[in-house]
N, C-alpha and C positions, 0 to 999 in steps of 0.2 A: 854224456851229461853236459848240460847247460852252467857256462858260465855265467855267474852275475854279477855286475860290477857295483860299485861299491856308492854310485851316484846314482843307481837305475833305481826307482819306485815301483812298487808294485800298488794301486790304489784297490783300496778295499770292496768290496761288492756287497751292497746291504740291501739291496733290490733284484730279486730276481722276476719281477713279474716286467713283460714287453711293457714300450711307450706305447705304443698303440690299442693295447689290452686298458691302460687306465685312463686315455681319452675318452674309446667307447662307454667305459662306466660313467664319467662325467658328463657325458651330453645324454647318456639314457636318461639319469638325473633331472637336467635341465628342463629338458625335451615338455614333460607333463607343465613344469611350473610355467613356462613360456608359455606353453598353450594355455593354459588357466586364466596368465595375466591378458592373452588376447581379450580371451572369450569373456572375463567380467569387466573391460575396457570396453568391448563393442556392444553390449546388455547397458553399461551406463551409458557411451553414449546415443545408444539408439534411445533410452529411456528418456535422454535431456531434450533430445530434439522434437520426440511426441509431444513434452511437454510444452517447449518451445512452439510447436506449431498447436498445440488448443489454446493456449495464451493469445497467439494472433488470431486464429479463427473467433473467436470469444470479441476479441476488440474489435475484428471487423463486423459484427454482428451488431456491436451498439453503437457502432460511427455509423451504420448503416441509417440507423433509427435510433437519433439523437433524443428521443422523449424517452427512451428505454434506460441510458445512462442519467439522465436527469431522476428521473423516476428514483434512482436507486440510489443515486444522490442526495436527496433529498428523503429517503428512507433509514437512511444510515445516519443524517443530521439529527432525525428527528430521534430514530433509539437513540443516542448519543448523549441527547438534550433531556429526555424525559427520564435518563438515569439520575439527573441532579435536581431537575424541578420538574412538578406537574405542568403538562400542559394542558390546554383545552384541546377534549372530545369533539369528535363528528365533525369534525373539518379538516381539510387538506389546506395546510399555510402555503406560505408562496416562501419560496426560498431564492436570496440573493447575499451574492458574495461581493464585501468591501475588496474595491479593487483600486479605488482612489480618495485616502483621506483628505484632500485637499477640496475635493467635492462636498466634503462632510461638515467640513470646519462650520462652526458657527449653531449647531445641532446639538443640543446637552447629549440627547442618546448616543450617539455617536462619538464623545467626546474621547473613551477611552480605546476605541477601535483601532483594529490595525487590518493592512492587508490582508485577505488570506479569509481574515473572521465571516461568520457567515449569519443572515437575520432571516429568523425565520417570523413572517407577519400571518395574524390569525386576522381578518377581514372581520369576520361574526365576531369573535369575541372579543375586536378591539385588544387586541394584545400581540408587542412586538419584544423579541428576544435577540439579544446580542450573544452570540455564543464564538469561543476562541478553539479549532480545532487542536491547535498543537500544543496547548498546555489543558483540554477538556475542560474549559470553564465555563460559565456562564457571566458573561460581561455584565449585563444589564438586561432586565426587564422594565418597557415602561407601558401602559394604556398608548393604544394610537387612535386618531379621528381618519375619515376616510371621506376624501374629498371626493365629490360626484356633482356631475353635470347628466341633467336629461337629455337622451336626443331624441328625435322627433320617432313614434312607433314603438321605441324597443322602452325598456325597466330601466332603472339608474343604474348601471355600472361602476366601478372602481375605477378613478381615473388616476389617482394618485396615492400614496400612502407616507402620510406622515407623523412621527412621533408627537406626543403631545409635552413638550419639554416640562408643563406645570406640572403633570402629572406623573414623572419621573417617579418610579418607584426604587430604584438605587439596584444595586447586585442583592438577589435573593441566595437564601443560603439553600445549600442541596439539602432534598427531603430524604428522607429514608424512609 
């Protein structure tokens, strides 16, 4: 018989299952969730990068052919504008953006402009529009005259376009 002394412990046993027995369970575990987290990691990012590259192909197609982005420019000015006022039918306006009030100064049309703003001029219907993209307003509408000189051969052209300050029609209210 076994003596035992009176300082010696016996620690208790509450596990009988191997260490090596509950690692295996733990990484079988893991094992699916890792791969999961790979595979909808590399689904998003492959998703961002297609996106990312038609976003470039897309831009280099209208740098390529600067009248295609204008075009569309001046497509999206015009839905934009004709949500808050009617504009005149059966003509393409010329579209120009304020780029320097200091150029303006001294112009009633112009007086409440800011960078940015964009005018769109109706040639035929003698009608010019101030419109503000980033707050969607309409600045000012006023009547314009259109300065022309003949040249030898050809029809009078537009050589100039200028507001008619008398004829200032103030900020129109949006129609519905």
């Amino acid at each position: 018989m076994q003596e035992t002394h009176p300082n010696q412990h016996h620690a208790p046993v509450h596990n009988h299952t191997p260490l090596h027995i509950v690692q295996e369970e733990k990484s079988s575990i893991l094992a699916p969730i890792i791969i999961t987290i790979l595979v909808v990691s590399i689904i998003a990012l492959s998703g961002g990068v297609f996106y990312m590259y038609a976003k470039y192909t897309n831009l280099q197609k209208k740098m390529a052919n600067p009248t295609v982005l204008a075009d569309e420019e001046l497509a999206q000015t015009i839905n934009s504008v004709s949500k808050l006022i009617e504009l005149p039918q059966g003509e393409k306006p010329i579209l120009a953006t304020v780029s320097d009030r200091e150029k303006l100064s001294g112009q009633l049309f112009f007086e409440k402009a800011q960078v940015g703003d964009k005018v769109l001029l109706y040639v035929a219907a003698k009608k010019g529009v101030l419109y503000r993209p980033s707050s969607n307003k309409v600045i000012n509408v006023a009547s314009i005259s259109v300065n022309t000189t003949p040249t030898a051969g050809a029809e009078e052209e537009p050589q100039a376009v200028e507001p008619e300050t008398v004829e200032d029609l103030g900020s129109p209210q949006p129609t519905q």
